[in-house]
N, C-alpha and C positions, 0 to 999 in steps of 0.2 A: 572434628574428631582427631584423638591422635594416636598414633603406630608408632612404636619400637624394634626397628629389625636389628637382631645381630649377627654377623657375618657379611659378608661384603661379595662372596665367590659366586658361582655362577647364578645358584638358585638366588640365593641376597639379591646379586645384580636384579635377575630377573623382577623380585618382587618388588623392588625401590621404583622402577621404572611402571608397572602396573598400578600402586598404590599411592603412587606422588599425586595419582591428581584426583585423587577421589578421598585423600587425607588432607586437613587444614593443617597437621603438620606432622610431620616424618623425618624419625631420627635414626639413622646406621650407625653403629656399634661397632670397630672393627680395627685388628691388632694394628693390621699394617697400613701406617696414616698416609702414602702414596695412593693407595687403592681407594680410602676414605675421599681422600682431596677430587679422585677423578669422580667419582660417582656423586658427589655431593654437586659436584658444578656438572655435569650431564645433567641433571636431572633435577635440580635447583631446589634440594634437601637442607637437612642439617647433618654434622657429623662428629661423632666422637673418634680420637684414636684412643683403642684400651682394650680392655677385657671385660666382655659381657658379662661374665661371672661374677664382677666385683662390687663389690655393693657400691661405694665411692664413684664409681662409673655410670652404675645404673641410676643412682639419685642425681647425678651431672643429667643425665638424657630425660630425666624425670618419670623414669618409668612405672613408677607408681600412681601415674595420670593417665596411664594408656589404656583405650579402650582397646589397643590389640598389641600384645608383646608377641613375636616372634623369633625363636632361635633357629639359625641354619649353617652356623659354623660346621667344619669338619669334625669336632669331636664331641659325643652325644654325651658325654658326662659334663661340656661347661654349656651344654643346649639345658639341658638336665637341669645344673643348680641356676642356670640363669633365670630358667622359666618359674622356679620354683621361689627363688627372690624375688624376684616381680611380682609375683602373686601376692606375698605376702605383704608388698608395699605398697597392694592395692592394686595391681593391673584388672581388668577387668576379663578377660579372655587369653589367655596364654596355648601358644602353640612351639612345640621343640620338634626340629627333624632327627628319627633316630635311626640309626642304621644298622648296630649292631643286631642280629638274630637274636641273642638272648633277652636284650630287651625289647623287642619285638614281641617276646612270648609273651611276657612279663607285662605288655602294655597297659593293658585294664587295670591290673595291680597299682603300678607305679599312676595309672593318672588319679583313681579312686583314692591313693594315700598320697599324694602328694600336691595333687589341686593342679595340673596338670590338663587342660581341656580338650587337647588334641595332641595323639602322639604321630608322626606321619613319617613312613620309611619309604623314598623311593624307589629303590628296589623293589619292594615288592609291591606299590603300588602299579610301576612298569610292567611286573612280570603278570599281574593279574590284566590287564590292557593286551595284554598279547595273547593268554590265554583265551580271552574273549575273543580276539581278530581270530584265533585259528577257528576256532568255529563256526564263522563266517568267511570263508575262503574268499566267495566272490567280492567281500567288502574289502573298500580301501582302508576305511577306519567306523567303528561303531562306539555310538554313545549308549547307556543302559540309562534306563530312567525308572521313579517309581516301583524301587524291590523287585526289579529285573522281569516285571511283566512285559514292559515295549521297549523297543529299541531303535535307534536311528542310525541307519546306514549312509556312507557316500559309496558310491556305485560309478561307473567308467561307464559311459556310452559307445560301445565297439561297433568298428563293420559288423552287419549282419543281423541289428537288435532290431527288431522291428519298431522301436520309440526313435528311430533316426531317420529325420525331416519329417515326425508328426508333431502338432501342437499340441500344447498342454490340456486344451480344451477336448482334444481328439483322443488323447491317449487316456480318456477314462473310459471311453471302449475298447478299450485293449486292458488297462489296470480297473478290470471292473469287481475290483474287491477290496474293502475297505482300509485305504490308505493316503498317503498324504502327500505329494512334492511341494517340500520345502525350503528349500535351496538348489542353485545351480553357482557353478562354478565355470566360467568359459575363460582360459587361458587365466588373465589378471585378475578379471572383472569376475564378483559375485553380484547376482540377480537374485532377488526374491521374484518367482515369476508370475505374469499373468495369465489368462487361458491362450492370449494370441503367441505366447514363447513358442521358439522349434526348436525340439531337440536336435544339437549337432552330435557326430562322431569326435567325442574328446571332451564333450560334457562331465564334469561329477556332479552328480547328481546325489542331493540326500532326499531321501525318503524314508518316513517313519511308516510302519505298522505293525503287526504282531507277529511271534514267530512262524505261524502257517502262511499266514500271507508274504511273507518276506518271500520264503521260499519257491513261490509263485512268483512273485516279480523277478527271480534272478532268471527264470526263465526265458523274458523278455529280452533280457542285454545280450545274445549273441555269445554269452559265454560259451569256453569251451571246455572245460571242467565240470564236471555231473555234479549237479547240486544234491542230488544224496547222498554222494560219497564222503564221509568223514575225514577229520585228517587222522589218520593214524599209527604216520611216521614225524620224525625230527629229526633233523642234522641241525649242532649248536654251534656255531665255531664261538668260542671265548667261554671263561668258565671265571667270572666276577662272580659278585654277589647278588649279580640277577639272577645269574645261572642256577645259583643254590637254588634260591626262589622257582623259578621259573620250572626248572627239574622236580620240586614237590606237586607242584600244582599239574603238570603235564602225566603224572604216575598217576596220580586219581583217574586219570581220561583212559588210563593203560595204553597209553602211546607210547611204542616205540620209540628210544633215542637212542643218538648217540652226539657223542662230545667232543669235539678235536679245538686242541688245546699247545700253543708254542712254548708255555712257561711249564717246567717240569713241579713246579714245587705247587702251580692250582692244578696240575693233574691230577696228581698221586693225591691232592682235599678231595676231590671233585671222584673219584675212583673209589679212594675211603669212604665218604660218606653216602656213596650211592653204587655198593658192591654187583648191581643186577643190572646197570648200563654198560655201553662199551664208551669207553676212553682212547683217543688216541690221542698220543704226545707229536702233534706236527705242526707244519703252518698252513693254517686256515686258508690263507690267501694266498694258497701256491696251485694251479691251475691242476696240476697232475696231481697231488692230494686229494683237492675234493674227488676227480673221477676217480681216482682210484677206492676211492670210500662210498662210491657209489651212491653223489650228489642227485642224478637224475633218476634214483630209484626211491627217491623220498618224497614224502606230500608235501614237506614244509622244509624250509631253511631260514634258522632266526641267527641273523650275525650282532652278535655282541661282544667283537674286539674293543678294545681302547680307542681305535682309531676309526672317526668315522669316515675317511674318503673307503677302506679296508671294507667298512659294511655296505656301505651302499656298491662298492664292486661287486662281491661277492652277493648279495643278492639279486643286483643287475643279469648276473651270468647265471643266476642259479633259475630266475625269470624265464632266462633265454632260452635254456636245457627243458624248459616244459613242468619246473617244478609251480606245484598248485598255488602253496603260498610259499612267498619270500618276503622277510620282515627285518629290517634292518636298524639299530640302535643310533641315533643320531643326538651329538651334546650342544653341537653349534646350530643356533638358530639359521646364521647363513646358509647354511648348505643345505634347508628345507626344503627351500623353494628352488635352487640348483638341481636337489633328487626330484621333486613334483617336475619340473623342466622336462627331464630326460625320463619322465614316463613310472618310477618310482615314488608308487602313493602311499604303499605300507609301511608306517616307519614309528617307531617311538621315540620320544624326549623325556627320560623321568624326571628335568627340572619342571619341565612344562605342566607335567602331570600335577606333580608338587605344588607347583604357584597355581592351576587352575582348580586344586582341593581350598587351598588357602583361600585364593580369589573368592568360592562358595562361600565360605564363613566370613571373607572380610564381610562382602554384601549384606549377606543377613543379618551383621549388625549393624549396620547403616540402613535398613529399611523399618519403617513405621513399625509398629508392635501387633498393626489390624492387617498388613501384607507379611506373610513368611515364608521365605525363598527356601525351598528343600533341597533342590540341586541347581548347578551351573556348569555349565562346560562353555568353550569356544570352539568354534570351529571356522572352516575356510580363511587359514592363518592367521588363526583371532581376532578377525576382524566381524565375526558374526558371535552371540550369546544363545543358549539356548536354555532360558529360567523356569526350572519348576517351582512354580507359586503354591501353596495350600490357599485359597479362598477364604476371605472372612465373611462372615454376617454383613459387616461394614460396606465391602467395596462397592464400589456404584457401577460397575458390569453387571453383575446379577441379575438376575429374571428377564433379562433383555433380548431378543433375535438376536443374532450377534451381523444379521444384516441390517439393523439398526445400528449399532455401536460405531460409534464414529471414532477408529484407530487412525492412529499415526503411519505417516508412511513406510515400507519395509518392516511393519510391524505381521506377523502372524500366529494364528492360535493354532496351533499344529494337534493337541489333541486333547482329549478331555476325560481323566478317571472319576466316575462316579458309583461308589459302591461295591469298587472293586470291578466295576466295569469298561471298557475301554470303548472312546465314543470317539470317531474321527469327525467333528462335527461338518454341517453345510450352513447355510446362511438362516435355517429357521431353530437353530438349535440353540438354546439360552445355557448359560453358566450361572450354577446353585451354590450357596454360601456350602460349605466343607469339601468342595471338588478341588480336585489336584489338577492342574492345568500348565501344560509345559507350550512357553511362545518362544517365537525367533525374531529375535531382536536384532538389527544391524543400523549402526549409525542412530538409535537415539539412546538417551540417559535416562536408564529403566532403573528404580530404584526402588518401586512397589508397582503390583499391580497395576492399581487403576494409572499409573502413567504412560500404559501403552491407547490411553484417550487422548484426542486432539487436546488441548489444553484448556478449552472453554468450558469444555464437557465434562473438566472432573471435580 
C-alpha cells in the first residue's frame, strides 16, 4: 500500500515514523528539504522538497496512487487544496488537519463538497480528551469505545486500596461486578496479567466497565477524593486555541472557570469571546499568582502554556496543594515518560491524539473487507492497541467458547457489545457474526480479526 504525508513538523514526523512500517511505500512532501533529508534517513522513506499544494509536486510523489493522502502542514488552506488535488488524481482516502474554528464549523460542508474524507482539528480533539479526564477525576487517562457506552480507565494502585498485595484471581471477590483487568503497567514493564498477578502500590491498572460499575471500583483504590463529587471548578493557565475549545465545551458542564493568561493580546480574545469568565492577565507559573487566584480552591487545574517543562510544574504543584484534577499539555514525546517518572499520569499530546485518529483509519484500510476496525487507540506509551472490530459472518471465532479459541499470546477479548448490550465475557461465552468486540493487543500484528488466533487455527 501506499501513503502520501505532507508536512514534515511535529505531527508529519510523528506519523512517518508510525506509518513507515506498515506502508510498502511512504512519501513526505515538505518545503524545507534539511527536514525532508533527516526524516527520509530516520526512518528509511522517500522524500520530496516542495509544496503539497502543487500539482507538479504531487504527480512527482505520485499521489494519485495513494491509498492514503494526508495533509498536516501549518496552514489549513495548502492542507485544503492539497487534499483536494489528490483526490481528484485519484487518491483514495484523503485526510487534511484543520485548525482554524471557522473551518472547523464548516467541516461537514467542506468534506461533503469537496471530497474531503476526514477533516481533524487538534485542538479540539485534545480539548474534548480532557473534557472527558475531568469527569473522571480518579482516572489517569480514559479511552470511550462503541458511542460512548464503555469505557476504559488506567487507575493508580495507592496505599490503602484494598487490591494492594491481592491477586488477580482474588480480587474478583472484592471487584465482584461486572468488569475486566486488562492491563497493568509496573514501572517499564506492561503485563497482560494472569489470575496468579499481585497487585503492587504504583501499579496502573486499566480496567474496562460501564459507567455504574466504574464508579464502584474507584472505591477500591484508597482514593482520597469522593467519587461523587463532580468537578465543578477550573483554573486554565494559557489561553491557545485549546483554550477557545476547551472553554466551550467546559460551559455546557456549567463549570466554573477561570483563565490566567501572560500574553495581553490572548487575554483581552479570550475575555472578548467569553464575557461571563474571569480573565486574569499574569504569569501562570509564578508561585504567588496561582495562590493568590486561589489555585487550592479549585477541582481541576488544566495547564496549557507553550511550554511544557511550565505545565507539568504547575500541575505537579497544583497535585500537591490537594487539587482533585491536574492535567497538563505536553508536545514532546520525551518528556512523557519523565512526567509518568515523577508521579504525573494526567497529561495530553494533541499530536498524539491526531496520529492515533489517523492510525484508526490507516488500519481500516489495510484490513480485509470481512474484518472492520471501528475504533483504535494506544495505550501504555503505545506500546499496547486496543481494536474495536464489528464481527463478520465470515470470521472463524464465531460460535466458539472462547475457552476453546486458541489466541495469541498477550492477546485479550476485553468485552463484547451484543444488541446494544454490554457482555464482559468468561470462558463459556462465544462471539456472534454483527457483535462489536474491542481486544488488547500488545506485541502482535493484528490486522483483522481472526489474527488474534494462533496461526494454524485461522
Amino acid at each position: 500500500m501506499k501513503a502520501v504525508i505532507v508536512g514534515g513538523g511535529k505531527v508529519g514526523n510523528l506519523l512517518c515514523e508510525e506509518l513507515s512500517a506498515s506502508y510498502s511505500e511512504l512519501t513526505l512532501i515538505e518545503t524545507n528539504e534539511k527536514l525532508v533529508q533527516k526524516i527520509i534517513e530516520l526512518y528509511d522513506i522517500q522524500g520530496i522538497a516542495g509544496n503539497g499544494a502543487n500539482y507538479n509536486i504531487l504527480e512527482e510523489a505520485e499521489a494519485g496512487k495513494a491509498d492514503m493522502f494526508i495533509a498536516v502542514t501549518a496552514s489549513d488552506e495548502i492542507n485544503i487544496i492539497s487534499c483536494i488535488t489528490a483526490k481528484q488524481m485519484g487518491a483514495k482516502y484523503t485526510i487534511a488537519r484543520i485548525r482554524n474554528p471557522e473551518y472547523t464549523k464548516t467541516k461537514e460542508f467542506l468534506k461533503n463538497s469537496l471530497g474531503i474524507d476526514l477533516m481533524l482539528n487538534p485542538e479540539y480533539e485534545a480539548a474534548k480528551q480532557i473534557n472527558y479526564m475531568l469527569k473522571y477525576p480518579s482516572a489517569n487517562k480514559i479511552e470511550i469505545f462503541y458511542k460512548d457506552k464503555v469505557k476504559m480507565i488506567e487507575v493508580t494502585i495507592e496505599e490503602g486500596s484494598v487490591l494492594n498485595n491481592i491477586s488477580l484471581i482474588d480480587s474478583k471477590k472484592i471487584i465482584d461486578f461486572p468488569a475486566l483487568v486488562c492491563l497493568v503497567e509496573r514501572k517499564e514493564e506492561v503485563i497482560v496479567p494472569k489470575g496468579d498477578y499481585i497487585f503492587k502500590v504504583g501499579d496502573r491498572v486499566h480496567i474496562t466497565a460501564d459507567e455504574k460499575h466504574l464508579k464502584q471500583f474507584y472505591k477500591l483504590l484508597g482514593k482520597k477524593d469522593n467519587i461523587n463529587n463532580k468537578i465543578s471548578s477550573s483554573l486554565i493557565i494559557g489561553s491557545g486555541k485549546l483554550t477557545h475549545y476547551l472553554i466551550d465545551l467546559l460551559r455546557e458542564g456549567n463549570i466554573y472557570i477561570k483563565n490566567v493568561e501572560i500574553n495581553m493580546e490572548k487575554a483581552n480574545k479570550i475575555s472578548a469571546c467569553y464575557p461571563d469568565i474571569d480573565v486574569i492577565l499574569a504569569d501562570g507559573s509564578d508561585r504567588d499568582v496561582l495562590i493568590e487566584e486561589g489555585i487550592e480552591t479549585f477541582d481541576s487545574c488544566i495547564a496549557l502554556t507553550g511550554l511544557d517543562e511550565e505545565n507539568i510544574i504547575i500541575s505537579l504543584y497544583a497535585k500537591k496543594l490537594g487539587v482533585s484534577k491536574a492535567i497538563a499539555k505536553i508536545n514532546r514525546n520525551s518528556l512523557t515518560q519523565i512526567a509518568e517518572d515523577i508521579g504525573l499520569y494526567s497529561y495530553i499530546t494533541p499530536k498524539r491524539i491526531v496520529g492515533d485518529i489517523i492510525a484508526k483509519h490507516s488500519k481500516s484500510l489495510q484490513c480485509s473487507k470481512d474484518s472492520l476496525i471501528e475504533n483504535i487507540y494506544k495505550i501504555a506509551n503505545n506500546q499496547v492497541e486496543l481494536i474495536e472490530f464489528k464481527v463478520s459472518e465470515n470470521s472463524k471465532i464465531t460460535n466458539i467458547a472462547l475457552k476453546d479459541l486458541n489466541l495469541n499470546s498477550n492477546i485479550l477479548i476485553a468485552f463484547i457489545i451484543r444488541n446494544n448490550k454490554l457482555i464482559f465475557p468468561n470462558g463459556y461465552d462465544i462471539i456472534a457474526p454483527n457483535d462489536n468486540i474491542v481486544i488488547v493487543n500488545y506485541k502482535q500484528n493484528i490486522k483483522e480479526l481472526d489474527d488474534i488466533l494462533i496461526k494454524g487455527d485461522k
